[in-house]
N, C-alpha and C positions, 0 to 999 in steps of 0.2 A: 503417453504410453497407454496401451492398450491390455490392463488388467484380465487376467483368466481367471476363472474361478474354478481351480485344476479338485474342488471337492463332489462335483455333480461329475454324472457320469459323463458327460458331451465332453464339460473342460477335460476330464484328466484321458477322454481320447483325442482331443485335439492336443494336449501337450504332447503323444507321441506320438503325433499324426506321420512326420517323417520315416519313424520306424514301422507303424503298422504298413503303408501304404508299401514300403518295403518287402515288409513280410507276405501283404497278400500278393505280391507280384511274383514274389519267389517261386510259390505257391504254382503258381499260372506256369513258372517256366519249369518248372518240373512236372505239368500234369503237359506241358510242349512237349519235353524232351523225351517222356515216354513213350508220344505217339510220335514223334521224329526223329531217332537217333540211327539214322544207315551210314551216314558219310560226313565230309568236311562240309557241304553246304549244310546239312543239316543242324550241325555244329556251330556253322557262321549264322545260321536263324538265332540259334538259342543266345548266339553273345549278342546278335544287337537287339535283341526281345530283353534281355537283361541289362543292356547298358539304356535301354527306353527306362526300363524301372529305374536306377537308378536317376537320371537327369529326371523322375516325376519324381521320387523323393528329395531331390535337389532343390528342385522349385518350390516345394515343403517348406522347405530349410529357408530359403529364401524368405519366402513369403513372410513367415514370421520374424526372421530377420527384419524386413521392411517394417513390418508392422509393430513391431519394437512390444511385443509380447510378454511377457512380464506376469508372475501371481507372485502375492505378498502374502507371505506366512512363514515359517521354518518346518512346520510337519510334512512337507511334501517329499517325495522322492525323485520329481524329477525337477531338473533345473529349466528353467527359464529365461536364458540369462544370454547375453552375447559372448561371453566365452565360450558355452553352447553350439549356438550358433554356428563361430566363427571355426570352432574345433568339427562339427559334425561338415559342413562345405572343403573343408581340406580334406577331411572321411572320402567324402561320394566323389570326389573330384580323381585319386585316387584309384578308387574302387573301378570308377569308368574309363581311367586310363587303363588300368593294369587289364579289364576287360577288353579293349580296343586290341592290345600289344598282346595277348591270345589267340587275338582271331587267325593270324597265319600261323604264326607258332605251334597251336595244338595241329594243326593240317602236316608242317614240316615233320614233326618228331612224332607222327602218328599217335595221338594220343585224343582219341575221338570220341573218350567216355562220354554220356550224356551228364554224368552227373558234375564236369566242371564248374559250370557257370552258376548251379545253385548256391554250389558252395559257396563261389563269393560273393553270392546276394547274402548267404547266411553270415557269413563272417563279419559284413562290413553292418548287418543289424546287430551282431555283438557290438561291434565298436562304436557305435552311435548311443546305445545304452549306455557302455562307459560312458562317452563323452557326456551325457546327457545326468549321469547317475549324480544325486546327493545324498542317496543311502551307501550302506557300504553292503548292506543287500544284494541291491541293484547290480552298484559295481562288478560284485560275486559273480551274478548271472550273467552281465551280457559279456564279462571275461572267458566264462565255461562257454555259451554259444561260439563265441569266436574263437576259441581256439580249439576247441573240438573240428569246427570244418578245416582249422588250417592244420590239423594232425593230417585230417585226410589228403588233404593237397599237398602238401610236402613228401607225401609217398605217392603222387598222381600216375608217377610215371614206371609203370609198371613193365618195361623193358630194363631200367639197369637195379641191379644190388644198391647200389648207395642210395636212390632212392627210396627203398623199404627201410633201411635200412637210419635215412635221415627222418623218417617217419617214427621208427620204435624209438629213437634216442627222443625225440621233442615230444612225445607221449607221455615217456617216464618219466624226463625231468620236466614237462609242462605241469603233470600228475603231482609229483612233491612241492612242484612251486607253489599250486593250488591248496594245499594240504596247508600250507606255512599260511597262507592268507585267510584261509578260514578258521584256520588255529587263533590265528587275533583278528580274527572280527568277535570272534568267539570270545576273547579274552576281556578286548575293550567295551562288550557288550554286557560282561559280567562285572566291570568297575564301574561303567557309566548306567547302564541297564538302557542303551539306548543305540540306535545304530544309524541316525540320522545325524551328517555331519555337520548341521547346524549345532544341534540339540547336545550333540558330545561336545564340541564346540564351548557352548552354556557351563555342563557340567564339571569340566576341568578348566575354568576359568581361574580357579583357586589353586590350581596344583595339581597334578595328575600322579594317585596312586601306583605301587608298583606295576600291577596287576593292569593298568592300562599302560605303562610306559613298556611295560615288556607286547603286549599287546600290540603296537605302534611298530617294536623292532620288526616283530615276527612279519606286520604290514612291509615294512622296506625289503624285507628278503624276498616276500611276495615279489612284487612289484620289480625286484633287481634281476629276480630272473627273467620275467620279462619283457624288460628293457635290456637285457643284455651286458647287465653292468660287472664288473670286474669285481669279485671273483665266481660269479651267477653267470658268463659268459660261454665255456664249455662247451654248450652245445649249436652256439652260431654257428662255427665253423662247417661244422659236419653239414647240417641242416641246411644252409643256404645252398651250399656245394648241390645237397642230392637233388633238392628238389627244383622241379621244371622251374626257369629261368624267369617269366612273367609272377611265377610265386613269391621266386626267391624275391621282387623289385617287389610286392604286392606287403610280403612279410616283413622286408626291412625297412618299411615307410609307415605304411596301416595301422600295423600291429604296434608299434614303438611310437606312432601318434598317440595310439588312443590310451596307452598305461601312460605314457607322460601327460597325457591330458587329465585321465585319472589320480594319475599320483600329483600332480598341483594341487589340484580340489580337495583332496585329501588335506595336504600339507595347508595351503591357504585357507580352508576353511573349517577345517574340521581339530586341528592341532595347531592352531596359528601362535598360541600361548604356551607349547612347548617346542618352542621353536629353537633354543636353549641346549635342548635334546638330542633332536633330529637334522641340526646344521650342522654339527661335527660327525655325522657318520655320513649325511649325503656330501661333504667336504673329501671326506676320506675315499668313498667309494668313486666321487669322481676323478680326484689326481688321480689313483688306481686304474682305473678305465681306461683315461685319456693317455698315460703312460703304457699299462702292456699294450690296449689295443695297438697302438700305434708301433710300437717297436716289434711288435709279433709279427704285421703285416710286412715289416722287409724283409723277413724270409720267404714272404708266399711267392711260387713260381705262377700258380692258376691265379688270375683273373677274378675271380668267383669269390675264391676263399681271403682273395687280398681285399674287394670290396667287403667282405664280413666282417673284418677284422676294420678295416676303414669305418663299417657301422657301430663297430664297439666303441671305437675312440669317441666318434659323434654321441655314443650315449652319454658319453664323460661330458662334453660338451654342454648339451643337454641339464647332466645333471649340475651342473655350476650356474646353470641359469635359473634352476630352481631352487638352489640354496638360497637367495636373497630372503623368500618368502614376502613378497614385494608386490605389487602394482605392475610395477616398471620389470622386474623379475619374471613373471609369471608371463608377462608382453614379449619377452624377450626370448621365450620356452616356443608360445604360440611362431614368434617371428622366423626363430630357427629350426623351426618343424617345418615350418614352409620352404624355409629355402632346401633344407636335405631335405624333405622328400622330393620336393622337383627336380631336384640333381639327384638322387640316387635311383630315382625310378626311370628318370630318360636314360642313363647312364645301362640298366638290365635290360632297357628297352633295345638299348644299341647293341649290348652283349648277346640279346637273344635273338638280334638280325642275322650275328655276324658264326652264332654255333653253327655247326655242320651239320648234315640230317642223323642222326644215331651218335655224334661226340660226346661224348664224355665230360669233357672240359675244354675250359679255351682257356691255354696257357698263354703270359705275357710275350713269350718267344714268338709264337702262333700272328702276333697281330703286327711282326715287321713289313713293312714297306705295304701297306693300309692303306694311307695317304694318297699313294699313285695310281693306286685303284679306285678307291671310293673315298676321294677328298671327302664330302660332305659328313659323313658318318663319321671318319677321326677327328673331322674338328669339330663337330659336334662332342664328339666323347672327350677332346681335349680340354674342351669348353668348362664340361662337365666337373673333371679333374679338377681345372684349377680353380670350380665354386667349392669344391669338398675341400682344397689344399688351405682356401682363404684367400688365393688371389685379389689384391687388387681393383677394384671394376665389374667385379662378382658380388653374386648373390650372398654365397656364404662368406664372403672378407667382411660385408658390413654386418650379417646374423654376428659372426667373432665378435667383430667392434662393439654391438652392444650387447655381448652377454657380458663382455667385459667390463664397459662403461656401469652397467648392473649389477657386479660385484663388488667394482669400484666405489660406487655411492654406499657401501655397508662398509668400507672400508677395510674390507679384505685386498689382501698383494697376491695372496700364496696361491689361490684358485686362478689369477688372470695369468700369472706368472707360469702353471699349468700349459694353459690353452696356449700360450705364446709358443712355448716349449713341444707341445704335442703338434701343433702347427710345424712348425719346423723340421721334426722328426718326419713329416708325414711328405716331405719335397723327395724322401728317399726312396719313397715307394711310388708316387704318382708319377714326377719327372719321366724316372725310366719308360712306363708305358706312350707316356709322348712321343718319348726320343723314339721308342722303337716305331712307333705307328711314319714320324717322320723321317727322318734320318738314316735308318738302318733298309736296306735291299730287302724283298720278298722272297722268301727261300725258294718260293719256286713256280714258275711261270702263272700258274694255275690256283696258286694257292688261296686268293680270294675271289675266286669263283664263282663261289655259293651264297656270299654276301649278299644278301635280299631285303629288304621294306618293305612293307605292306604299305597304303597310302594311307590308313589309319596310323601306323608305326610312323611315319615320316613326318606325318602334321604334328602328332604330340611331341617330338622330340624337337619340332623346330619352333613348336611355340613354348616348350623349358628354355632352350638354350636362348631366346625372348627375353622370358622371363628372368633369367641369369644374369643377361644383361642389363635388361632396362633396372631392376631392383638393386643393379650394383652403383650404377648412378643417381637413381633417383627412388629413392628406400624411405623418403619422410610419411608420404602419406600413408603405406602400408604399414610401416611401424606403429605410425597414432593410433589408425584402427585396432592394430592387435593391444597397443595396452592402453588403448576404450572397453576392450573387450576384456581385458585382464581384471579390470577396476572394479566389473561387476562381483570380482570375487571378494573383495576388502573393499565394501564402496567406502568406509571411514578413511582408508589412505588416499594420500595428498597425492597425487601423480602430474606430475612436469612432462607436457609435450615436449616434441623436439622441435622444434624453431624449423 
């Protein structure tokens, strides 16, 4: 391994060399977009001058990745570590799709501000600092960057009401979710007198004060909003709905990465010995999730707000994989972040082909007789479906399998018993939009007309639906890596490959 010495000023810029190099790019695409903002070409400069920055912080990520990067001490802030890593490449990967699946989008639904594409250079340097963060500082910070730009962008589109309108509601309760996190940073910082989650770690070795265990709650409320968890979920609904299409895939992957990449770290490294504590309420909050989410979503008619309510249940999911507090737990978070976000951002990617120029919504009626039209695009979105349902031969049937298998080794029933159950529930909502894409006639000669791909939109959704496949059959070696990657959080825990 190749030691950094993150105390001189060189190391502790190369430990967040990813994100600066980010941030100067940004930088550059906002001092473009002032001097070229007339039209959609000007717009299509600015996204692939932003999606160049991103794949040069990518290769960042990488690089140090290879180089198996590493500083040895606990007073640091930022992590070094292949969870790191492995969480910040799922980030820009991400970040460059949702840029890509823009490009015709903003041109379609006129929406040709200059300032889109900063924003998600800025958003996605919030989320790398989470991933990155071992302070609870840090964490603080690159949470407020990131979601300050995604206030903005959730109201981008400044032709309908619901759009302002999904922007004030994710403001206010982003604003009080914020409030509750820094309330117990504040708290645990006045029991431990410390805010590095090694170092707090250290100091409640012996037992954790009230004054820190309320501390820790006030943290999960944080964090429950947003992740979306039940009863923090509220404002999904509205918010995915308003906002532009490539957002809504950008926020429902991105953003719910990088807090469950934070809230592990948190929980694994920093409260690992109140574990006691914090298992029975993320136990509790995730049956909750994976329950309403799931049963809420068979009432949705819109497409939109059925997949919202589809990302609530997945945060339940989510959070059973991080109740272990485990090696192979925390492997199991990293594994099933990758498969939903692949499948749920091809999936917006395909909803944002298929809206109409000025729609509103794309109701599940809207997408009969799909198939006969534009095969490729419904079985790609079928595809899609049955990774989110847990099919079989899919990417998300083996994420299920071993969140489960990872519950299972702590010897919990009640959490896998859950996810079986919300799986099941979830054949109610997905099924139909199949049946209608195949089976049911096109209301009307004309009706998917307008159904369009960009050749960026087409490649990433046909290298998910790939992905989907090949990791539903052959899921060993990606799994090892992710809890390779997990271990570095508990390197004292014993962790069993998969054969």
């Amino acid at each position: 391994m190749n030691a950094l010495d993150t105390t001189t000023p060189i190391g502790a810029t190369l430990a967040l060399l990813p994100e600066l190099l980010l941030t100067g790019w940004s930088l550059v695409v906002l001092l473009v977009v002032a001097w070229r903002h007339e039209g959609e070409r000007d717009s299509r400069f600015a996204g692939w001058l932003s999606f160049a920055g991103i794949l040069l912080s990518l290769a960042a990520v990488l690089g140090m990745w290879h180089g198996d990067w590493h500083s040895e001490g606990i007073a640091h802030m930022v992590a070094l570590d292949s969870f790191r890593y492995a969480s910040a490449t799922l980030i820009l990967l991400l970040a460059g799709a949702s840029t890509l699946l823009s490009l015709r989008y903003l041109g379609r639904q006129r929406l040709l501000a200059p300032e889109y594409y900063p924003l998600i250079l800025f958003a996605t340097i919030g989320m790398l600092v989470m991933a990155a963060a071992t302070d609870l500082i840090l964490i603080f910070l690159g949470l407020e960057v990131m979601s300050v730009a995604v206030y903005v962008l959730s109201g981008f589109d400044r032709y309908r009401r619901s759009s302002a309108e999904a922007a004030l509601k994710y403001f206010l309760i982003g604003a009080f979710a914020s409030s509750f996190l820094l309330y117990g940073i504040a708290l645990i910082w006045g029991a431990t007198g410390q805010t590095n989650l090694s170092l707090i770690a250290a100091q409640l070795a012996g037992g954790a004060p009230t004054m820190a265990s309320l501390g820790l709650g006030l943290l999960l409320i944080g964090f429950g909003f947003k992740v979306s968890a039940v009863p923090f979920h509220m404002w999904a609904p509205d918010v995915y709905d308003g906002a532009p299409t490539p957002v809504t895939g950008f926020m429902a992957t991105g953003v719910k990465a990088a807090a469950f990449v934070a809230l592990v770290r948190v929980l694994d490294q920093g409260f690992i010995a109140q574990a006691h504590q914090w298992q029975p309420v993320i136990g509790v909050l995730a049956v909750a999730t994976i329950l309403v989410g799931n049963i809420t979503a068979l009432a949705q008619e819109s497409l939109k707000r059925m997949l919202a309510y589809s990302s609530v249940a997945h945060a339940g999911y989510l959070l059973v994989a991080a109740w272990p507090g485990t090696a192979f737990g925390s492997g199991a978070v990293l594994f099933y972040l990758a498969a939903y976000c692949v499948t749920t951002l091809a999936s917006f990617g395909i909803l944002a082909a298929i809206e109409h120029v000025g729609s509103r919504t794309v109701l599940i009626d809207d997408l009969e007789g799909l198939f006969s039209k534009r095969p490729w695009g419904a079985t790609s979105l079928a595809v899609c479906l049955l990774s989110l349902l847990g099919f079989p031969g899919t990417f998300g049937f083996v994420g299920k399998w071993y969140i489960i298998s990872s519950v299972l080794r702590e010897g919990s029933w009640i959490l896998p018993v859950a996810v079986a159950v919300g799986s099941l529930i979830s054949i109610g909502y997905y099924l139909p939009v199949i049946t209608a894409m195949t089976f049911k006639p096109e209301r009307t000669i004309d009706a998917h007309r307008q159904v369009a791909f960009s050749r960026a939109g087409k490649a990433i959704v046909a290298m998910a639906v790939l992905l989907i496949l090949l990791f539903g059959v052959w899921p060993t070696a990606l799994l090892n890596s992710a809890v390779r990657s997990a271990r570095t959080l508990a390197p004292q825990a014993v962790v069993t490959e998969v054969p």
